[in-house]
C-alpha positions as CSV (number, residue, x, y, z in Angstrom):
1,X,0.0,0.0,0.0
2,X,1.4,3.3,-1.3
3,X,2.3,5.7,2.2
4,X,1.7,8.9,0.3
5,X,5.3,10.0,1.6
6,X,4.1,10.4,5.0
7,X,5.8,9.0,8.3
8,X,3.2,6.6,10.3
9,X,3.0,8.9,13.0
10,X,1.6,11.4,9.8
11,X,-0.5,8.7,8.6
12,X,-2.0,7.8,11.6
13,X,-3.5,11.4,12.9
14,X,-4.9,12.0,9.4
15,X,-6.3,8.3,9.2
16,X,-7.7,9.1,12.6
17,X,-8.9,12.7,11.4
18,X,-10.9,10.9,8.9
19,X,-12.9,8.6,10.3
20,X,-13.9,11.4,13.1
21,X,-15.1,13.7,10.3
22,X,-18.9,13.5,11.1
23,X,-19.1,14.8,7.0
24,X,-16.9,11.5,5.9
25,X,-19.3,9.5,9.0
26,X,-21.9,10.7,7.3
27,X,-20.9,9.9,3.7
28,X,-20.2,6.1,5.2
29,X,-23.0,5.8,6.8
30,X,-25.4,7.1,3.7
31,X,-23.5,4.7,1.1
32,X,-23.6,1.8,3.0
33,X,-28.0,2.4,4.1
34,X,-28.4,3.2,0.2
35,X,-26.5,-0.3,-0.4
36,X,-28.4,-2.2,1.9
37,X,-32.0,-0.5,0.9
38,X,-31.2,-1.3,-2.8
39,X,-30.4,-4.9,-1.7
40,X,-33.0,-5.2,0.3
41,X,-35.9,-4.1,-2.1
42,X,-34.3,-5.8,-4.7
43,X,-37.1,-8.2,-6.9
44,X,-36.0,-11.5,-7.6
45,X,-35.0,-10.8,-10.8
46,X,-32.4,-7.9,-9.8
47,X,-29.7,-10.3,-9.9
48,X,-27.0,-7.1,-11.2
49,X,-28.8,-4.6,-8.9
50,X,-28.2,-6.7,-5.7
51,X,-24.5,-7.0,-6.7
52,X,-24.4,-3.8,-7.3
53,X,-25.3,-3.6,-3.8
54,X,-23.2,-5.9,-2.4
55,X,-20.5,-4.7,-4.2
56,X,-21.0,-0.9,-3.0
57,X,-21.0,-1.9,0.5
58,X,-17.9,-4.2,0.4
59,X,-16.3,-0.5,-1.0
60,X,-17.5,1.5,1.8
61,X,-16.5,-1.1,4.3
62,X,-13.1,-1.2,2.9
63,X,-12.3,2.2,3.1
64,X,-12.8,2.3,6.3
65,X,-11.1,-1.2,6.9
66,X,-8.2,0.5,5.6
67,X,-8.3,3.8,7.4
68,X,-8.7,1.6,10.5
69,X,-5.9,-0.8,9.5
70,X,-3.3,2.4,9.6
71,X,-5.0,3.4,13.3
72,X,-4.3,-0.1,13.9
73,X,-0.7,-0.2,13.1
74,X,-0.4,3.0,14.6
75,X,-1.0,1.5,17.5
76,X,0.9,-1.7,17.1
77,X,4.2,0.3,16.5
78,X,3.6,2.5,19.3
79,X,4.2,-0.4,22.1
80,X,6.9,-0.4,23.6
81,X,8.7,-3.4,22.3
82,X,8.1,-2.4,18.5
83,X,9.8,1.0,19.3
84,X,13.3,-1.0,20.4
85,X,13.3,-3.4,17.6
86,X,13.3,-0.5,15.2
């Protein structure tokens, strides 16, 4: 995964400053309830539109996997023993 040129301590706060963004919260939140409607009300025969769906909320929940992942490592690399390996 490409860093963007930014240290982890860098990547972390703006990772962080993300996912607090109530707009970005929002945004999530909106995308993955307009997924799950479409799915949901989907007819039988709305084989593309309910992988549309599915496919939309796998996106969303990625994102914000990934944003969580660089919290996450973050995190991992702040401990102690991490910090004297490196």
């Amino acid at each position: 995964m490409a860093d963007g040129g930014l240290d982890l301590d860098a990547r972390v706060r703006h990772a962080a400053a993300l996912l607090d963004d109530p707009i970005l919260k929002e945004a999530f939140d909106l995308l993955e309830a307009e997924a799950v409607n479409a799915w949901a009300s989907s007819a039988a025969a709305q084989q593309q539109e309910r992988e549309w769906a599915f496919l939309m909320l796998k996106a969303v929940r990625r994102v914000r996997g990934n944003l969580e992942a660089v919290i996450a490592e973050g995190k991992i690399a702040a401990q102690p023993l991490m910090r004297a390996v490196r």
